[in-house]
C-alpha positions in Angstrom: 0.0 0.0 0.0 1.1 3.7 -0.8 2.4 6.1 1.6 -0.5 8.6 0.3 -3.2 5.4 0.8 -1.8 5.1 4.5 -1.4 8.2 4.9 -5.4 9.0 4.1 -6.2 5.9 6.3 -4.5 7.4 9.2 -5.9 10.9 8.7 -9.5 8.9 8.8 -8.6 7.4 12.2 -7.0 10.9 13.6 -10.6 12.6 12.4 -13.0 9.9 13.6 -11.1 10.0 16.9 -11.8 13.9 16.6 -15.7 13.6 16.2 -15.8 10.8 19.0 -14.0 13.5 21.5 -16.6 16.4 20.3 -19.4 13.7 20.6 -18.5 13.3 24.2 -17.7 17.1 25.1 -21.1 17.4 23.3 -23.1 14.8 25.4 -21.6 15.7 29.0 -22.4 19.8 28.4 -26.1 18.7 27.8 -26.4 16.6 30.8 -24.2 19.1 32.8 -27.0 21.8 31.5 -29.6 19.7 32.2 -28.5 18.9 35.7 -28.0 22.5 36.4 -30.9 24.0 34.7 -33.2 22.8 37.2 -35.0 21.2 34.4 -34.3 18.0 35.8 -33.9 17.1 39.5 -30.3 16.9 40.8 -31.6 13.6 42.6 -32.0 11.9 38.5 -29.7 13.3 36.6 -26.8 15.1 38.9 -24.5 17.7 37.3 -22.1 15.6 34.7 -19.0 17.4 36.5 -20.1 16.1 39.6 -20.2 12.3 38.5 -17.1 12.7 37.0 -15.4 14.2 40.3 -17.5 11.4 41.8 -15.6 8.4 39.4 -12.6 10.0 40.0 -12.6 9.6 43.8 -14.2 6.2 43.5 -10.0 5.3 41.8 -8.7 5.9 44.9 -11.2 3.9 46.7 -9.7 0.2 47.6 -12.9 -1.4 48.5 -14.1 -0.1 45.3 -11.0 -1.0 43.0 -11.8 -4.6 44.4 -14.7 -4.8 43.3 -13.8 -3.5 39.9 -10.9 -6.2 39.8 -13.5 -8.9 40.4 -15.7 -7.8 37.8 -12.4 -7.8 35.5 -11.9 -11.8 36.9 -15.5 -12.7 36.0 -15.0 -11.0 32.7 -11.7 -12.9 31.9 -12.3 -16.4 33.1 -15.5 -16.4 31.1 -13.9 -14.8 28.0 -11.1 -17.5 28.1 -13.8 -20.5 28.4 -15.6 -19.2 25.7 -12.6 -19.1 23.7 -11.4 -22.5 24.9 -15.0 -24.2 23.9 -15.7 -21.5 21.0 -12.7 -21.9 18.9 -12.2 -25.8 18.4 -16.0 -26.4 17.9 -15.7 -24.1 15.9 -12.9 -25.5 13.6 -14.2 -28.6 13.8 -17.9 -27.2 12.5 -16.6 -25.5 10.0 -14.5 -28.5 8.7 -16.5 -31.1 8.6 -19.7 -30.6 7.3 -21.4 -33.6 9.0 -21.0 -31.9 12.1 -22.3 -28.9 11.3 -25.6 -30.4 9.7 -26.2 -32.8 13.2 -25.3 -29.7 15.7 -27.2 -27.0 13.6 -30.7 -27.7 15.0 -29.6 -27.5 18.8 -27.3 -24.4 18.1 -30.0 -22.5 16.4 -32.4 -23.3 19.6 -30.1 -22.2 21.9 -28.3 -19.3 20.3 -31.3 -17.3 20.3 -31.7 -17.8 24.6 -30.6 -14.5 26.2 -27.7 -15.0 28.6 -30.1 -13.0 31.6 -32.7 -15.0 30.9 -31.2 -18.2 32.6 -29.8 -16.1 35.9 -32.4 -17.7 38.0 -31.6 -22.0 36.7 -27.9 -20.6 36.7 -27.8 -19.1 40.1 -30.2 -22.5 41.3 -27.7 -24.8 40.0 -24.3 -23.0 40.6 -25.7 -20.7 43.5 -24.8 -16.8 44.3 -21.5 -15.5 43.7 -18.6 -15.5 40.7 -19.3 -18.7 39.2 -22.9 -17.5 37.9 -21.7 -15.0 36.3 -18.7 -16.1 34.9 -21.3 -19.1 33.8 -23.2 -16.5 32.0 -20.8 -14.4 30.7 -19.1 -17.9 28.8 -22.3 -18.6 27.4 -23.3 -15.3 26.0 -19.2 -15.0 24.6 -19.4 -18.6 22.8 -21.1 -17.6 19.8 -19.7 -14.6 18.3 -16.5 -16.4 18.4 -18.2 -20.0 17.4 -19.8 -18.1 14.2 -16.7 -16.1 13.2 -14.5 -19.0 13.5 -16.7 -21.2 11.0 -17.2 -18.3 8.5 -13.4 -17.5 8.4 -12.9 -21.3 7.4 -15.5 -20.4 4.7 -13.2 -17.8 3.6 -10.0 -20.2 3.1 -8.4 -20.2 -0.2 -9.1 -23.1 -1.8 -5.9 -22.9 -4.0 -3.7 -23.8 -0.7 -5.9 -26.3 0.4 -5.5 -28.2 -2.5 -1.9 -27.3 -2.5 -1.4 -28.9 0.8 -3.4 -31.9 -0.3 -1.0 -32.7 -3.5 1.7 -32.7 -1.2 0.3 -35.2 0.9 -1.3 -33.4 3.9 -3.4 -34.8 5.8 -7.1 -33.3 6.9 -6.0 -32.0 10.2 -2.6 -30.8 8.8 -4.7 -28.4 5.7 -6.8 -26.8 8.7 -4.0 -25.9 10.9 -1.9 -24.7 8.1 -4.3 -22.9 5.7 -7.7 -23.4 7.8 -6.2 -21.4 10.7 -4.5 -18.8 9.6 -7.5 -18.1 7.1 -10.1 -17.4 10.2 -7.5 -15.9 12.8 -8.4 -12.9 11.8 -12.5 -13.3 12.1 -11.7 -15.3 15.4 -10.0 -12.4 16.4 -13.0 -9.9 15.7 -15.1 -12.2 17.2 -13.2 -12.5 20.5 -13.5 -8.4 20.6 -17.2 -8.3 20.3 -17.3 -11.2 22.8 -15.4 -9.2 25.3 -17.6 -6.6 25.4 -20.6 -8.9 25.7 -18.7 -10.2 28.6 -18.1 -6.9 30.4 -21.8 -6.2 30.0 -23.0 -9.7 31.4 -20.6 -9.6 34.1 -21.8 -6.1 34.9 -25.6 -6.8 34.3 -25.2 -10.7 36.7 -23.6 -8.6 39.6 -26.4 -6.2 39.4 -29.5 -8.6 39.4 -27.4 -10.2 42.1 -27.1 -7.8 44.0 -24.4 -8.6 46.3 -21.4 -9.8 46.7 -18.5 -7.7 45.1 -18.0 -6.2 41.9 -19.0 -3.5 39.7 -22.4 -4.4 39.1 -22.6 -4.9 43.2 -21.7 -1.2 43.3 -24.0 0.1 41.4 -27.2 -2.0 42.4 -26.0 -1.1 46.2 -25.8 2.4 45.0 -29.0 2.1 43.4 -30.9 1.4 46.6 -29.3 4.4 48.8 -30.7 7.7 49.1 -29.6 9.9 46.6 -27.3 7.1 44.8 -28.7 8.6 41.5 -24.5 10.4 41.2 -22.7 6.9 42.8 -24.8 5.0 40.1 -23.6 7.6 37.0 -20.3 7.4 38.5 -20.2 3.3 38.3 -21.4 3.6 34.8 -18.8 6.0 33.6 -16.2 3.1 35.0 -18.1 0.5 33.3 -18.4 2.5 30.1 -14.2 3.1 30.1 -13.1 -0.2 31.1 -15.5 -1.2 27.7 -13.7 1.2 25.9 -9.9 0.7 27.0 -11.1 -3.3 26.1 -11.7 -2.4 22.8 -9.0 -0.5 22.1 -6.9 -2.3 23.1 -8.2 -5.7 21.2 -8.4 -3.8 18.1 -4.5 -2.4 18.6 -4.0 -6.1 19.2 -5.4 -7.0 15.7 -4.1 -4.6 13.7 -0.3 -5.9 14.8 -1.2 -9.5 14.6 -2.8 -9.0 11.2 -2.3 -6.0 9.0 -3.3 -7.5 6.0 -7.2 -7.6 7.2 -8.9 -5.4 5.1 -10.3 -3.3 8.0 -6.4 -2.7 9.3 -4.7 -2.5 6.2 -2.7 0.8 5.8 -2.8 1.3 9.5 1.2 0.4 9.6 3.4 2.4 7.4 
């Protein structure tokens, strides 16, 4: 690619970075007027500067920044199962059609089940604390990351398959060699949207739960104070950055592992 090409890509990024920033200046001035206005009651919707102030105190709370770090365990043991299960099932749908045509009935019934739905058999079977939600949280991450993997093997070149096979490959020797490499980069965009999911479920658990520690804990216990309203915002605008560090940094993480991804392509001179 052309210095000019990467060049325009990176001036792309550097501008949609730009709107994102006046999007957010844009969206805290209108709840900062609306909080001061009057308009609204301080005990909905306090002052944005004043959650802010408030999430900035909360990182030099201990109590608090344990809670966060459990929600961060929940989200990463449950990302990692999900990935563990996801991935081979996966590979081994997407290579072997037989599978695929005797598993495609029960993964169509249970794809569409909502991960919050099945708190109350979840928390029954497994009881109240981590292992619920890190239940939930591998269950809502295994598809996004079981689909992507079976349509990047849809997207191998068939050319190097066949090249592999006239040199005496075996099955299991074309998928690791030209299957895998193929999909790593839809597995890879798969386990990004799964991490969010995950944040979100492990978030969403802890709050239906309702106790115990974590993020989610925070906020629901918050919720249920007097005047929490500003405690609540201020739990949100942690969840809402830990999402977005996540992200970025998965998608920094894909565009060094693979450049040549049509979506990262001329994001390395």
């Amino acid at each position: 690619m052309s210095p000019a090409t990467a060049g325009r890509k990176r001036t792309g990024r550097a501008r949609n970075a730009l709107l994102g920033a006046v999007g957010v200046l844009v969206a805290f001035a209108v709840c900062e007027a609306l909080g001061r206005s009057g308009m609204v009651r301080s005990t909905y919707l306090p002052p944005a500067s004043e959650v802010l102030v408030r999430a900035v105190e909360l990182g030099g709370d201990t109590t608090f920044l344990n809670g966060v770090g459990a929600t961060l365990e929940a989200w990463a043991t449950g990302l990692a199962l999900a990935c563990a299960l996801a991935i081979p099932l996966g590979l081994l749908l997407g290579s072997v059609p037989a599978a695929a045509r005797a598993t495609r009935v029960l993964i169509e019934f249970l794809r569409p089940v909502p991960s919050v739905a099945l708190i109350p058999l979840v928390s029954l079977l497994l009881g109240a604390g981590s292992g619920t939600t890190v239940a939930l949280v591998t269950y809502a991450c295994v598809w996004p990351v079981l689909f992507n993997t079976v349509y990047g093997l849809g997207e191998t070149d068939p050319l190097a398959e066949d090249t592999l096979r006239a040199f005496g490959f075996g099955r299991l020797a074309v998928l690791l060699m030209a299957g895998l490499p193929s999909a790593a980069p839809f597995i890879a965009a798969g386990v990004r949207i799964a991490a969010a999911t995950a944040l979100i479920l492990a978030v969403a658990g802890e709050i239906l739960a309702g106790f115990g520690e974590g993020l989610g804990t925070f906020i629901a216990q918050a919720g249920m104070a007097t005047d929490g309203t500003r405690d609540v915002l201020a739990g949100v605008v942690w969840a809402g950055a830990l999402g977005l560090v996540i992200n970025l940094a998965l998608t920094a993480v894909e565009r060094r592992l693979f450049p040549w991804a049509p979506e990262h392509r001329g994001s390395r001179v």
